[in-house]
C-alpha positions as CSV (number, residue, x, y, z in Angstrom):
1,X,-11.0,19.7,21.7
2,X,-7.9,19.6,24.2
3,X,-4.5,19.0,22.7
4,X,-2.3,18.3,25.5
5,X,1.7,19.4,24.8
6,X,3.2,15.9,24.9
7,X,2.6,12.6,23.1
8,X,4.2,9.2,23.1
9,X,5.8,8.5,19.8
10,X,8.4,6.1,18.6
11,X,11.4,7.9,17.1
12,X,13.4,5.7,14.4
13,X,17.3,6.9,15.1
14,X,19.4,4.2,12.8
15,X,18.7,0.5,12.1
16,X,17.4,-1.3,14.8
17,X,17.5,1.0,17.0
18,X,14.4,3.0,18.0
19,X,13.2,4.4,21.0
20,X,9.3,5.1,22.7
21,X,9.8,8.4,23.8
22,X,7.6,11.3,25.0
23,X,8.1,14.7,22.7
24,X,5.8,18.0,21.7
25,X,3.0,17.4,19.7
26,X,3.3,18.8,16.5
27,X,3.2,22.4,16.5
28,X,0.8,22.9,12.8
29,X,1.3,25.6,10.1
30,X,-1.4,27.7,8.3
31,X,-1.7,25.2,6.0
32,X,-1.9,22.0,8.2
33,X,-3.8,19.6,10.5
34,X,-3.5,18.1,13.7
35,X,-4.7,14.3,13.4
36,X,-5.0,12.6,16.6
37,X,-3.9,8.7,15.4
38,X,-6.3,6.5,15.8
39,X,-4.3,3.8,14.1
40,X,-1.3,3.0,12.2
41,X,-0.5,-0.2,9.8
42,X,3.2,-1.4,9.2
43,X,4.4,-1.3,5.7
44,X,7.1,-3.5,4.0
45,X,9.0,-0.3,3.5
46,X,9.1,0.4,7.3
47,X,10.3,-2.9,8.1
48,X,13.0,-1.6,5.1
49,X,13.7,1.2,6.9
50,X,13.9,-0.9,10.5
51,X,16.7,-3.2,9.1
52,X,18.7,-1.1,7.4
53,X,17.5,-3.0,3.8
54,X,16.5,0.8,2.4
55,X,17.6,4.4,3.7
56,X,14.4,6.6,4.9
57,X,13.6,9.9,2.8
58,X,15.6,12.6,5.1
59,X,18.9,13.9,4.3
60,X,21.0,11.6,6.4
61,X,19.0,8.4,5.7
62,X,18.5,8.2,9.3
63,X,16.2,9.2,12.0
64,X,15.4,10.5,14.0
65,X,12.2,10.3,12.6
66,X,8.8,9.3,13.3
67,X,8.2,6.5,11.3
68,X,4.3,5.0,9.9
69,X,2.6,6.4,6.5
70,X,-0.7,4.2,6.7
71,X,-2.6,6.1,8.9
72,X,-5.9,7.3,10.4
73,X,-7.7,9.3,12.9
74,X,-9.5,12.8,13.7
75,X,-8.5,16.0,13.4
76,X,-7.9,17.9,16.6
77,X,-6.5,21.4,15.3
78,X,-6.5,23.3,12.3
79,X,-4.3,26.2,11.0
80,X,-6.1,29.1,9.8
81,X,-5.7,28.3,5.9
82,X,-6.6,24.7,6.4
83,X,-9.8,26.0,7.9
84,X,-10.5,28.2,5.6
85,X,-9.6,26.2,2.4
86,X,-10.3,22.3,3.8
87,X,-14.4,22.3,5.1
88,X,-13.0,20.2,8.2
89,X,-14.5,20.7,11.3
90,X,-12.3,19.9,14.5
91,X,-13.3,15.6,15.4
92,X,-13.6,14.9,12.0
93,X,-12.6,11.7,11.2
94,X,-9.8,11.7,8.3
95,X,-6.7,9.4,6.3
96,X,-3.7,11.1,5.6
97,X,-2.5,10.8,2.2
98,X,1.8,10.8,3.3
99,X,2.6,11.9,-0.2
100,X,2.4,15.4,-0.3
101,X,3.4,17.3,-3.2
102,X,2.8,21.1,-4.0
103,X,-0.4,21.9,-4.1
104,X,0.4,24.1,-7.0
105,X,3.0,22.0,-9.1
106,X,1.8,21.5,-12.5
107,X,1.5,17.6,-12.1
108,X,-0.2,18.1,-8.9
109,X,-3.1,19.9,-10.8
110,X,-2.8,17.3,-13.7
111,X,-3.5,14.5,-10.9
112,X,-0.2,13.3,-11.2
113,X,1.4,14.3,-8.2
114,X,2.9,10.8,-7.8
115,X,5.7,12.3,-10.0
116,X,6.7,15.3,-8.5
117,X,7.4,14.1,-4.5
118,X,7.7,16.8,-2.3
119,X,7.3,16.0,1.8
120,X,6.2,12.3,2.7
121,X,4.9,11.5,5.6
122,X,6.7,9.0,7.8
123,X,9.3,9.0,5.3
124,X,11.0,12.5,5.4
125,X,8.7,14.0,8.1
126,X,7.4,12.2,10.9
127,X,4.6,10.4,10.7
128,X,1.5,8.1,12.5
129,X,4.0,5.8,14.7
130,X,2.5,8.6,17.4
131,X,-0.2,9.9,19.1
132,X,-0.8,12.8,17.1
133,X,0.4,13.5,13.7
134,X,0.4,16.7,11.3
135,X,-0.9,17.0,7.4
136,X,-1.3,19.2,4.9
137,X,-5.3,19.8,4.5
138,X,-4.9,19.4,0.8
139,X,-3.4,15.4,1.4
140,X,-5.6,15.1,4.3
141,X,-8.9,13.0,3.4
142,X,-12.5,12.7,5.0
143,X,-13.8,9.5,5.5
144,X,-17.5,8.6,6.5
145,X,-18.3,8.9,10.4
146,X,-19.8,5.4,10.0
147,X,-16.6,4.0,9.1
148,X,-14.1,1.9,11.5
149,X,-11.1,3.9,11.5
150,X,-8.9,1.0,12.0
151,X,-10.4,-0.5,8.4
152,X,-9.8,3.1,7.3
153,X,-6.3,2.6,8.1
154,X,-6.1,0.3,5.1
155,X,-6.8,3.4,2.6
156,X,-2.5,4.2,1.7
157,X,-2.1,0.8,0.2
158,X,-5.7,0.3,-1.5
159,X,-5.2,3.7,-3.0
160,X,-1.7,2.6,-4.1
161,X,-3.0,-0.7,-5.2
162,X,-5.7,0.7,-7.1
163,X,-4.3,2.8,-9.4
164,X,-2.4,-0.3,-10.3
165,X,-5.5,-1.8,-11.2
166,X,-6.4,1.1,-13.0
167,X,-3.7,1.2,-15.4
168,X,-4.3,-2.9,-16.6
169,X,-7.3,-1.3,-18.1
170,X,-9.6,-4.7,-17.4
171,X,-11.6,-5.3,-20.4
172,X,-15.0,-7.3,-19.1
173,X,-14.2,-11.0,-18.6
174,X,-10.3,-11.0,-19.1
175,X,-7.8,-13.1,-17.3
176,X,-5.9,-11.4,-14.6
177,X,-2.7,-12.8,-12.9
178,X,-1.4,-10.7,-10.0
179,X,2.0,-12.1,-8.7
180,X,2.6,-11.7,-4.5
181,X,0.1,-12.5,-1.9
182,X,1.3,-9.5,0.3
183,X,-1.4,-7.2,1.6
184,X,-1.7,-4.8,-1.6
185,X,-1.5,-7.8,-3.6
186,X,-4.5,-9.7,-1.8
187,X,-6.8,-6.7,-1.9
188,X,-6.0,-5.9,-5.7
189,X,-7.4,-9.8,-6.4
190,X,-10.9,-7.9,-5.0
191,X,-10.2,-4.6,-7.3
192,X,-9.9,-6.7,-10.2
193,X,-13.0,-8.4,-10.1
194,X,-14.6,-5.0,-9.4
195,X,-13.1,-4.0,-12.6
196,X,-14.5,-6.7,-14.4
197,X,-12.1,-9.5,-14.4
198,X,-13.5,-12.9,-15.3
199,X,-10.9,-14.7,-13.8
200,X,-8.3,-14.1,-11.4
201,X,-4.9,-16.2,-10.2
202,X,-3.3,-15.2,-7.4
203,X,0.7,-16.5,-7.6
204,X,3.1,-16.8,-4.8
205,X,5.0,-18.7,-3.0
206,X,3.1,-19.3,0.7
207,X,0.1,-20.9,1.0
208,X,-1.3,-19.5,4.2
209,X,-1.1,-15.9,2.3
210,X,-2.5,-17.6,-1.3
211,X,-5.6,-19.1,1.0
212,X,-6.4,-15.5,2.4
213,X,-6.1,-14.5,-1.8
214,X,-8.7,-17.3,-2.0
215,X,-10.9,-16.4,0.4
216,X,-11.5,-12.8,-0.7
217,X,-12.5,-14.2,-4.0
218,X,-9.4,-15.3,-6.1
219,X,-10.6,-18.1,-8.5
220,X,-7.2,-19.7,-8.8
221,X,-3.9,-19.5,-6.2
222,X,-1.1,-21.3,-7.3
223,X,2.3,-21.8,-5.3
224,X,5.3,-22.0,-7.4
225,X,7.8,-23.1,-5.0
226,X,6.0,-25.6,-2.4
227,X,6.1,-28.7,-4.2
228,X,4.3,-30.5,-1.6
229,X,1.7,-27.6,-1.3
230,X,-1.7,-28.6,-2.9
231,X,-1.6,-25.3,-4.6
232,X,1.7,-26.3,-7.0
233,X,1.8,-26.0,-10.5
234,X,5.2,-26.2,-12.3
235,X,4.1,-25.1,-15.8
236,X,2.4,-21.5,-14.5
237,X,2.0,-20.9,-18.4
238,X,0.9,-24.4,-18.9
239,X,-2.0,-24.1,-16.2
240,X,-3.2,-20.7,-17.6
241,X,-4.0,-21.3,-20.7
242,X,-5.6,-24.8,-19.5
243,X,-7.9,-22.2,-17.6
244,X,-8.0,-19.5,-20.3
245,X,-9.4,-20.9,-23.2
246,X,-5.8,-21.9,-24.3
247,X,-4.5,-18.3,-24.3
248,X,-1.7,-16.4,-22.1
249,X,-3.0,-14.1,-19.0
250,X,-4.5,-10.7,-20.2
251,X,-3.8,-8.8,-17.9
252,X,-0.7,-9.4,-15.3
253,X,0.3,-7.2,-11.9
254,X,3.7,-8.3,-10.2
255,X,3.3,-6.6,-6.9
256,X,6.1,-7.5,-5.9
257,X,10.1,-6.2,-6.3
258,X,11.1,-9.9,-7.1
259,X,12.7,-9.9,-10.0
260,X,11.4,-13.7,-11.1
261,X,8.1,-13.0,-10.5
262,X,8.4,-9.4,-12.6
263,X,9.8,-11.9,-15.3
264,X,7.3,-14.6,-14.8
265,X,4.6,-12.3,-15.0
266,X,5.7,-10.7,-18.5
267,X,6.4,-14.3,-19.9
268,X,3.0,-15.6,-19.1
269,X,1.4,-12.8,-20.0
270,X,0.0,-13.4,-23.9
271,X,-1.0,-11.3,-26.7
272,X,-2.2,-7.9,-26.9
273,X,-1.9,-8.1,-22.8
274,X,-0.9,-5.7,-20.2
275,X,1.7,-6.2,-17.5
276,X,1.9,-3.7,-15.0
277,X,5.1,-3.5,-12.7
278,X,3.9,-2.6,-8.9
279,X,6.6,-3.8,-6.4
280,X,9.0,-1.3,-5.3
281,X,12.4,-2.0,-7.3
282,X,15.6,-2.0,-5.3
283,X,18.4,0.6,-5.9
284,X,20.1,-1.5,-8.7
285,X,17.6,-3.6,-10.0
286,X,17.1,-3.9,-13.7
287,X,14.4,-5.4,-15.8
288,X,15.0,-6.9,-18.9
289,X,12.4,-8.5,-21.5
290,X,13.0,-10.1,-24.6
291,X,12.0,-7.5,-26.9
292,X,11.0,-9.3,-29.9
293,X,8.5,-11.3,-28.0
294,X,7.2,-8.6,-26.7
295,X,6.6,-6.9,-29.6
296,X,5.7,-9.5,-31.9
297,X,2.6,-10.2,-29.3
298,X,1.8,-6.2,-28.6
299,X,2.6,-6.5,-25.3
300,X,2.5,-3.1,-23.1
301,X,4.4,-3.0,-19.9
302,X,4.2,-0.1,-17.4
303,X,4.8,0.6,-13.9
304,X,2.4,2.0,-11.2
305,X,3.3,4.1,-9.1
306,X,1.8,5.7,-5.7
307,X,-1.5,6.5,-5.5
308,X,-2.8,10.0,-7.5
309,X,-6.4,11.1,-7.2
310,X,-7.5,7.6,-6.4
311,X,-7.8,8.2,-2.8
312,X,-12.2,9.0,-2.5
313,X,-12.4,5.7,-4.4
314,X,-10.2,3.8,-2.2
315,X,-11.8,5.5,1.1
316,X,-15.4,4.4,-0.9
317,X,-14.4,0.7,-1.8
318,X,-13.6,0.4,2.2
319,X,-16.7,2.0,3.6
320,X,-19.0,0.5,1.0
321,X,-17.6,-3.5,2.1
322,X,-16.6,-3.7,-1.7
323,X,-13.0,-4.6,-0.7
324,X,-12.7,-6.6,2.4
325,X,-9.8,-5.1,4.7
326,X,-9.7,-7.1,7.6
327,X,-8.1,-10.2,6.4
328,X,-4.9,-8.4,5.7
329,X,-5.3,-6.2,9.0
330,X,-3.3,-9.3,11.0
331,X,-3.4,-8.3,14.6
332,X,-3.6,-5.2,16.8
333,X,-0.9,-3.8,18.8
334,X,0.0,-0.9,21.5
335,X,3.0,1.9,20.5
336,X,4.9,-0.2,23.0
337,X,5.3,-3.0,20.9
338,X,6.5,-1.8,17.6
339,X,9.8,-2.7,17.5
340,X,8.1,-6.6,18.3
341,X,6.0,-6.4,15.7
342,X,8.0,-4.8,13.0
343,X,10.3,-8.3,13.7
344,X,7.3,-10.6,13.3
345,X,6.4,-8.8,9.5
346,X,10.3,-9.1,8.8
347,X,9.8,-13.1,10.2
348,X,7.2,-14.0,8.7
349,X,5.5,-14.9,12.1
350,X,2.0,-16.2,12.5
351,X,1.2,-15.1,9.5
352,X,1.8,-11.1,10.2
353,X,0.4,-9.3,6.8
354,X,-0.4,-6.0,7.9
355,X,-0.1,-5.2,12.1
356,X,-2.1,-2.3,12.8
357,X,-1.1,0.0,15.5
358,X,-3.5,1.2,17.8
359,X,-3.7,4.1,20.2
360,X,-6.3,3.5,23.0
């Protein structure tokens, strides 16, 4: 398969100010890949990085950089180890998995390379906001032939979202609350019921987000700010227990930084539950629970973090139809209009969950 020596990509210099421009593809190492990008979806954290609200993973905090971690396509090049070592064959289709550690680090081997970063794709190296892109073969993920690589897209945050879901450790029939209506949040309301939930509440705060919740299969959506939304409910706790046989949530997710809902979602949480803690915390944020609460009801709180050795699942849930990814895939777009459609996430325009960028 031709690689041709230039690509479009859109290079991220400082806040607000990014450029299309037309740059070498990739040159690969022994170890890497060549993925031609099929598509590319716009996380929260790039519109962070767009802004100026978070600094990028480089050394300076600035570009230029090639932004986009959620990302698919097919590979186009190999480098003699990734040959060798990966079973790829040049057109297969693949997802990149942007975090990629050591192959060899100790935590990496115990399936817990979430805790020992080392490169990140679209973060400290460039990343999918191009034409072509290159990954490691280890972090670099097969999917089925029969799958739409623009769903496939949609793997990154599933896979993040799902070890979440993994660490409430669902007992059959339990109560689940997730807090935030976002993209990840919407798809974990699907992954809980997988993982047996008997009922799930979706909480936030806009109703056209809480009705996509709803229909991917959320039993309950309640908006805690709207009072003239038909979704309001002032006493959260009040109303789960009303639905819960007169006990607390058993399970609770807050994916989502906000630091009431991280609260809300430990206080209505009841006894011998799990809270897990999802949403990306800001530089000086700080959680505080009343300890004695806590403890009196067995409570366990943890946080979830990135997405270790749940990416075949995740790539499985997709191809399968088990979780439904197109209601959060909001609209398609060109590499022109990034910039545009980065603003529309950040403005909350017509509904903008997750833009997917699209190379023709």
């Amino acid at each position: 398969m031709s690689v041709p020596d230039t690509m479009k990509a859109q290079v991220f210099y400082e806040p607000e100010k990014m450029e299309l421009e037309t740059k070498p593809v990739p040159e690969i190492g022994p170890e890497e890949v060549l993925v031609k990008v099929h598509a590319t979806g716009i996380c929260g954290s790039d519109v962070a990085y767009y802004f100026g609200k978070s600094s990028v993973g480089t050394e300076s905090g600035k570009g230029p950089l090639v932004l986009g971690h959620e990302l698919s396509g097919t590979i186009v090049k190999m480098g003699a180890v990734a040959e060798e070592k990966g079973g790829f064959s040049i057109g297969d289709p693949v997802v990149v998995n942007p975090v990629q550690s050591d192959v060899n680090s100790p935590w990496t081997q115990k399936g817990k390379s979430n805790v020992d970063l080392g490169t990140v794709v679209g973060v400290s190296v460039d990343g999918g906001f191009a034409e072509y892109c290159a990954s490691h073969w280890f972090w670099t993920v097969p999917v089925p032939k029969t799958l739409d690589l623009t769903l496939a897209a949609s793997t990154e945050p599933l896979a993040c979202g799902l070890y979440a879901v993994r660490n409430l450790n669902i007992e059959k029939g339990q109560f689940v609350t997730i807090f935030g209506p976002g993209p990840i949040g919407i798809m974990m309301v699907q992954m809980a019921k997988i993982y047996g939930a008997g009922k799930v509440c979706l909480v936030g705060t806009r109703d056209e987000r809480l009705n996509v919740g709803k229909e991917v299969g959320a039993d309950f959506v309640v908006n805690t700010k709207d009072t003239s939304s038909p979704n309001y409910v002032e006493d959260l706790a009040g109303f789960i227990m009303d639905n819960n046989g007169g006990e607390l949530a058993d399970r609770s997710i807050a994916a989502t930084s906000a630091l009431a809902a991280i609260n809300q979602s430990v206080a209505t949480a009841g006894k011998s539950s799990t809270i897990v803690i999802f949403g990306l915390p800001g530089d000086d944020d700080v959680h505080s629970f009343p300890a004695m609460e806590c403890m009196l009801n067995d409570k366990t709180i943890r946080y979830s973090w990135l997405a270790p050795d749940t990416w075949p699942e995740a790539v499985d849930l997709i191809a399968t139809g088990k979780v439904v990814v197109e209601p959060v895939q909001s609209f398609h777009f060109g590499i022109d209009n990034l910039s545009e459609s980065i603003r529309k996430v950040r403005d909350r325009e017509d509904n903008a969950i997750k833009p997917m960028m699209i190379n023709e």
